[in-house]
Each structure stands twice: as C-alpha cells, then as structure tokens.
N, C-alpha and C positions, 0 to 999 in steps of 0.2 A: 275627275279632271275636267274642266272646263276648256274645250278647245279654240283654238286660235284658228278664225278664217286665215286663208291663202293673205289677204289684205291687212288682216293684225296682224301677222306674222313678221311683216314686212317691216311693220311701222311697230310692232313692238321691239321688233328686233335694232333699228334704228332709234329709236329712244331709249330703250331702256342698255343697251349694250349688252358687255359680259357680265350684267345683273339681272339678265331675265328671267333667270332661273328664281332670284328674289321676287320679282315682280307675279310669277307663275303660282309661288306658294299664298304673296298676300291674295291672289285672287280666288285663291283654294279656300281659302280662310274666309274671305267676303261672301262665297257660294255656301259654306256650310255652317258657321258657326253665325257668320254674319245675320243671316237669315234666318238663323233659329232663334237671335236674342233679337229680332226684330231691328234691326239696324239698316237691312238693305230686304226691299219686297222680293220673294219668289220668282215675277215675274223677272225680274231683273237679271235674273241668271245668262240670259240669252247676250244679251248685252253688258255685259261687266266691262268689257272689254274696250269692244267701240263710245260707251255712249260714258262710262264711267274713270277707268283707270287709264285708257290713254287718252281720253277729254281732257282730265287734271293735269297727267304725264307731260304734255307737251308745254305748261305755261312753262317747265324748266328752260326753254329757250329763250324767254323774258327779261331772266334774274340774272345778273352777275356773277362772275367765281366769289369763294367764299363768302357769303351773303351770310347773316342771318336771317331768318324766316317765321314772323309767326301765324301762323294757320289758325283764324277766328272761327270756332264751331265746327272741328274737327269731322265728330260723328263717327262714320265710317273711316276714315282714314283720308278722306278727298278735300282738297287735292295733298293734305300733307304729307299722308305715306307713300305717294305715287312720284311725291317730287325728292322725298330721302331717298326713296329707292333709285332714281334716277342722275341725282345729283349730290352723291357722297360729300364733297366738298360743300356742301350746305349743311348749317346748322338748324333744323328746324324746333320751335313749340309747339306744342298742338294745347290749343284752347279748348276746352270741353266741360263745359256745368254737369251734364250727367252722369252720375255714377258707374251705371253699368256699360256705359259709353266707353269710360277711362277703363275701364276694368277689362274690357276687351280690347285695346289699343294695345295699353299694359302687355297682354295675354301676347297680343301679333309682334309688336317691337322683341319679346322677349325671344320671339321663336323666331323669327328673320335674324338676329343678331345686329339690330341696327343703332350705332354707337351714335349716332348725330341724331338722335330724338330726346326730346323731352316729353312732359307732359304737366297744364297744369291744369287743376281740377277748378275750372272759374265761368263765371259769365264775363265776357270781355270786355263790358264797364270796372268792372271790379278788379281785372288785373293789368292797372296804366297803371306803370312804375314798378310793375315785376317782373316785368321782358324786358328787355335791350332791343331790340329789333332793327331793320335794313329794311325789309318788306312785309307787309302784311298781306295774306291772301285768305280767300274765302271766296265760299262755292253753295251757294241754295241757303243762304244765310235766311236773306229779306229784299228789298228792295233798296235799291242803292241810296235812296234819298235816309231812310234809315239804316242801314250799311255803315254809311259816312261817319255816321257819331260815333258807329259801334267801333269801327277799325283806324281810322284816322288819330285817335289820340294817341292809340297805343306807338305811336314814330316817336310821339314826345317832341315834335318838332321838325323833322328830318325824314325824309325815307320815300317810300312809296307803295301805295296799296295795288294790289293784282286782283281782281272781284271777276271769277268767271260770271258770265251772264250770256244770254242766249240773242235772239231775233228781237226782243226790245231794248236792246243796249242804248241802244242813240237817245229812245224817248225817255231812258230812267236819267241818262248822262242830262239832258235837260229838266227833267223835271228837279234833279238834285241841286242842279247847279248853285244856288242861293246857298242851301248849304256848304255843298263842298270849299265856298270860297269863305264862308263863315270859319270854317274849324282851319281853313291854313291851305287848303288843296289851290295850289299856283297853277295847273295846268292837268285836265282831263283829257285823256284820250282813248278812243277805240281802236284795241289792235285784234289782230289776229294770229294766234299761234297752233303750230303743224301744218299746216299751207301745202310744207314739201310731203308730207307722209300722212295725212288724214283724209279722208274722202269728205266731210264736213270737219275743218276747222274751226279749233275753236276761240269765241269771242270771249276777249277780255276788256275790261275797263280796267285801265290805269291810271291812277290820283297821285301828280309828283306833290310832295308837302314840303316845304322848306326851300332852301338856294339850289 
C-alpha cells in the first residue's frame, strides 16, 4: 500500500471525493505492476502521489461538465485515468501507440470498473477523425512547439488543448507560438490548477482552437 502524506490526504481527499478509494487502487496498480512492465521508474514510488496522480488529478478543475476528453500519449494513465477517476461525468480516450502500454490500461480500466474510458491503440497523427473530442490533454508528450501539431488537430476545429507543463511553460508558449496560430490556436494561455490543495500547483498551457 502506497501511503498518503498528512498533505495528500487532504488534497486527495478533495479531489478525488467519494472515489478515492478508486484513485488508491490505480495507484496500487502504478507501484506494482506499473513498475514491473516498465511504465513508471521505481524511484517513482515515493511520489505517485504528489508529483504524479494528483499533479494530473487537479487539471479536472479546468474542464467543463460533461466534456469529452482525449488524452494524447496516455502511458501510465496520466493525466487520463487520474481525471476519469475524478471526473465521472467525463468521457475520456486514452491515445496510446504502444502495445503493452494499452494492455495494461486495458488490465487497470477493467479492474477499477471505469465506464467512461475508452482506449485507442494510435499515434495521434493517425487518429484525427476517430475521436470526437471537447479537450485534448497531454502530459510529458514533447515540447509544445511539437505538441501543437500532435494535439491540435484532433478538435477538428473546435475545442481546447490542456498540455500539463512545468517551470518553462511561458518559454515553450513563445517559442510555439508561430505554430500554435498556424494550425487554428486563437488564444494561449498559462494557468494554474490545485492552487487551493497543492503545495506546488500545477502548470497548464491552454490552446482555445475555434470561436
């Protein structure tokens, strides 16, 4: 069992609500299986918590009620099983080219019981026009000037990308910019989400696409 500081307790317990107990198993699942099929480092263990699932957890205060959601380069599950678990009312995709990647996703969705996930087995150039999607979000993809291409089309026109990102947010948000206004992005910004329950908050870059 992976324990909750005094401080995640607080703030899992405020994000995640009467699903924490979901949120407790995927991170059961991240510590042991995660780590044996090489998906999340050992080290990582100490921090699942802080630095991982309630880092992703909180963009849920971002998104809209009933959004769809597609998660570009799933992986581990971050931020897309972090924001189903949190956000029922969300339909999420989880994008993921690698096999054994889906295969273990597959494995977690079946054993949380969670009805609002999908999963499609793609690189996210490859699947614009096989999602529907509201928001796209993505977490340790690439760099956002390449990000842009990868996530940005999948709106189709509409919608808005969520790109967690760290202490160079501002410099990637300029260095993209040429792009972002190339593929359709009307308006970039740097927010900040967990503010109320995070001891470091965390940074998102949001790309509105469309009216």
């Amino acid at each position: 069992m992976v324990e909750l500081s005094p401080s995640e307790q607080v703030a899992a317990s405020a994000v995640f609500g009467d699903r924490l107990g979901l949120a407790e198993r995927y991170v059961e699942h991240l510590a042991t299986s995660g780590i044996e099929r090489g998906l999340i480092g050992p080290r990582e263990v100490e921090r699942l918590w802080s630095r991982h699932v309630l880092n992703c957890a909180v963009v849920a205060e971002l998104i809209k009620p009933s959004m769809s959601v597609a998660d570009v380069g799933s992986g581990a599950g971050l931020p897309g099983l972090c924001l189903a678990i949190a956000r029922p009312d969300l339909q999420l995709t989880l994008i993921e080219p690698l096999e054994r990647r889906v295969v273990w996703l597959e494995e977690v969705i079946m054993d949380l019981g969670l009805d609002n996930v999908d999963i499609i087995r793609s690189r996210a150039e490859l699947a614009v026009g096989k999602v529907e999607t509201d928001v796209v979000t993505a977490r340790a993809v690439s760099a956002l000037k390449k990000l842009a291409g990868l996530t940005i089309p999948l709106l189709q026109g509409h919608g808005e990308v969520l790109a967690i990102k760290g202490r160079s947010a501002e410099d990637e948000v300029a260095d993209a910019a040429k792009v972002i206004r190339k593929m359709g992005g009307r308006q970039t910004s740097v927010l900040v989400a967990g503010a109320d329950v995070l001891e470091e908050p965390t940074t998102v870059v949001q790309i509105i696409v469309g009216k």
